[in-house]
C-alpha positions as CSV (number, residue, x, y, z in Angstrom):
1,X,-2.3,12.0,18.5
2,X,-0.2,13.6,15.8
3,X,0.5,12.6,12.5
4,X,3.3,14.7,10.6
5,X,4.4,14.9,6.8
6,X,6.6,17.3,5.3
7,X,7.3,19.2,2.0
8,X,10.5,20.4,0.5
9,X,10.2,22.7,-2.7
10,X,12.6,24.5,-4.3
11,X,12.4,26.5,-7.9
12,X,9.3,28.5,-9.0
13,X,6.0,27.1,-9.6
14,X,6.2,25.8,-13.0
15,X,9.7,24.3,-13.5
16,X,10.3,23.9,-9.5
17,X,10.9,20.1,-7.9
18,X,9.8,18.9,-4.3
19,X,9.5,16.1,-2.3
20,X,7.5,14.8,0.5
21,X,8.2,12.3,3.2
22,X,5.9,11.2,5.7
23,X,6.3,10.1,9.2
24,X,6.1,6.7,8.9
25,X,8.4,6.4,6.0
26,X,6.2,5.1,3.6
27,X,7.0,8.3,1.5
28,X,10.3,9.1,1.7
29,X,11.5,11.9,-0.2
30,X,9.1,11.1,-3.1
31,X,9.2,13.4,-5.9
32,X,6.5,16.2,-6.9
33,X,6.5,18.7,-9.1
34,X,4.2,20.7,-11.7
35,X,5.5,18.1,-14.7
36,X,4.7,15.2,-12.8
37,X,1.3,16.5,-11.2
38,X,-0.5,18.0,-14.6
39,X,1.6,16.3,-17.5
40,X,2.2,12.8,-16.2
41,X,-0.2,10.9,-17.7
42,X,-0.4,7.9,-16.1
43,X,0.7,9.0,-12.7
44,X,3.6,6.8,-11.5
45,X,6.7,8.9,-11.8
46,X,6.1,10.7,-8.6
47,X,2.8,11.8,-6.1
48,X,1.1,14.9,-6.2
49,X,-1.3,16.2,-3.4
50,X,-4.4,15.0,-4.8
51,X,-3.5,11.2,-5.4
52,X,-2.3,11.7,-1.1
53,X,-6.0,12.7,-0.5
54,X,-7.8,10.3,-2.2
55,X,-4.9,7.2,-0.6
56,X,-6.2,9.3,2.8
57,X,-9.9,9.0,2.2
58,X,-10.4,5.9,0.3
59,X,-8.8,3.8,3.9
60,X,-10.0,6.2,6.2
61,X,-13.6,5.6,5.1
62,X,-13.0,2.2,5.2
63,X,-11.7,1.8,8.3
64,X,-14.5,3.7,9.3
65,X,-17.1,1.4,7.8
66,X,-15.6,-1.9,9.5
67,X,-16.1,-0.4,12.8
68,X,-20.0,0.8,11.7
69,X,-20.4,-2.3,10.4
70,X,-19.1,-4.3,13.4
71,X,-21.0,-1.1,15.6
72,X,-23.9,-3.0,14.1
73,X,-23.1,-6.8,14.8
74,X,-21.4,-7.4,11.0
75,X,-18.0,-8.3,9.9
76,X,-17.1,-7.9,6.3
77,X,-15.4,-10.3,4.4
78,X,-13.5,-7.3,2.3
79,X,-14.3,-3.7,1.9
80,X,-12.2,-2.3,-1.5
81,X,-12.6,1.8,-2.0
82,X,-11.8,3.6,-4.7
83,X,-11.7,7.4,-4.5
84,X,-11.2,9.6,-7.2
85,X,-10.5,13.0,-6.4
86,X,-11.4,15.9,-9.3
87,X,-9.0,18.6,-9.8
88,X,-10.3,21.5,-12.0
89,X,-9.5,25.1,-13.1
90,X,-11.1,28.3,-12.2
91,X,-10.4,31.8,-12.3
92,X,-8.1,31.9,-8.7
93,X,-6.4,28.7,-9.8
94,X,-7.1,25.2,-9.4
95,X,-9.5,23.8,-6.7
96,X,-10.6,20.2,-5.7
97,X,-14.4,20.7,-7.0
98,X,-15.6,16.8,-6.3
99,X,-14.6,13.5,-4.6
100,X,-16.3,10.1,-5.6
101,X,-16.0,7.3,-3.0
102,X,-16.8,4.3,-4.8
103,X,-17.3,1.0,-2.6
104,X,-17.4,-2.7,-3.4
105,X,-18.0,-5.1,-0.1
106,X,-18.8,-8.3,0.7
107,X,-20.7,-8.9,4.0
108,X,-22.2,-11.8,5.2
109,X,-25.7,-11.6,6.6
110,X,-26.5,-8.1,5.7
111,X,-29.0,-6.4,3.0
112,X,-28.8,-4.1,0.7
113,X,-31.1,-1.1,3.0
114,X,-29.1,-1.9,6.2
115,X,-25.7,-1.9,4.4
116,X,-26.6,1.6,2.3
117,X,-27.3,3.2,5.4
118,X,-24.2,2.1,7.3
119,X,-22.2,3.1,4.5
120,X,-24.0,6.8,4.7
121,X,-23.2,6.9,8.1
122,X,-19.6,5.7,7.5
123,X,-18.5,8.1,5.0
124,X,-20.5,11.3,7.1
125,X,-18.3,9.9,10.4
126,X,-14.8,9.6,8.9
127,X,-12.8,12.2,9.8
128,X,-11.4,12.6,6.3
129,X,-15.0,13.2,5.6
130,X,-15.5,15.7,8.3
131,X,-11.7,17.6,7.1
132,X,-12.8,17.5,3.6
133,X,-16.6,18.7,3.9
134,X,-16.4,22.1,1.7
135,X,-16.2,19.8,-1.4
136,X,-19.1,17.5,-2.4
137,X,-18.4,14.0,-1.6
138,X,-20.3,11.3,-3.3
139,X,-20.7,7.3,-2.6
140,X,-21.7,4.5,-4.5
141,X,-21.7,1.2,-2.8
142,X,-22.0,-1.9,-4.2
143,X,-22.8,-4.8,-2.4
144,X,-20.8,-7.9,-3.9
C-alpha cells in the first residue's frame, strides 16, 4: 500500500510560498510557507509540517487503540486524541524535540489498569509511533 503527498515550493527559505496536496484530496494545494508556519499565531491561514504530523498521529494511534481494545474483547464508545507536537531551536536548525499524545475515552466494561496498558501497547504498535520513535513520545490517558 502507498500513500503519496506532494510539495511545491518556490522562493528562498524565509519569504518563499508552497503548497501541499495530498492524495486523497483532502489537502489540495494548501498553502505553507515560513510566515504562516512561525508567525501565524493561531494557525489557520495555512498547514505547516508539524500540524500534518500530529493530524497523522493523533488518528493513527487511535485507530490503533480500537483494534487493541477490540483485540481484547472491548469496544469504545469514543476515543478523542489530542497530539501536540513541539518544535524547538537548536544550533543545526529546528528539530521536533517532543510529542504529547493526550487521550480521553469512554469504554464500557473496562478499568483503569486494563485500559492503561492497552493504551501503552497502542501507542508503542502504531506505525506513526514506530516512524516517529527518535523523538520522545508521551501519553496520558484519561478514562471518561
Amino acid at each position: 500500500m502507498l500513500r503519496t503527498a506532494k510539495a511545491h515550493w518556490a522562493g528562498n527559505g524565509m519569504q518563499g510560498e508552497g503548497t501541499v496536496t495530498t492524495q486523497s484530496g483532502v489537502l489540495n494545494n494548501q498553502p505553507y510557507s515560513f510566515k504562516l508556519r512561525f508567525e501565524n499565531a493561531d494557525g489557520k491561514a495555512g498547514t505547516n509540517p508539524e500540524e500534518l504530523i500530529a493530524a497523522a498521529h493523533s488518528s493513527c494511534f487511535s485507530m490503533a487503540l480500537a483494534f487493541a481494545l477490540a483485540n481484547a474483547g472491548f469496544t469504545a464508545d469514543s476515543i478523542d486524541t489530542d497530539a501536540q507536537v513541539t518544535l524547538t531551536p537548536g544550533d543545526g536548525g529546528f528539530s521536533i524535540t517532543a510529542i504529547a499524545l493526550k487521550l480521553t475515552a469512554k469504554i464500557p466494561n473496562i478499568d483503569q489498569a486494563q485500559f492503561s496498558q492497552i493504551a501503552d501497547g497502542a501507542k508503542a504498535n502504531c506505525p506513526i509511533s514506530k516512524a516517529l520513535s527518535a523523538v520522545p513520545i508521551t501519553l496520558e490517558a484519561t478514562l471518561a
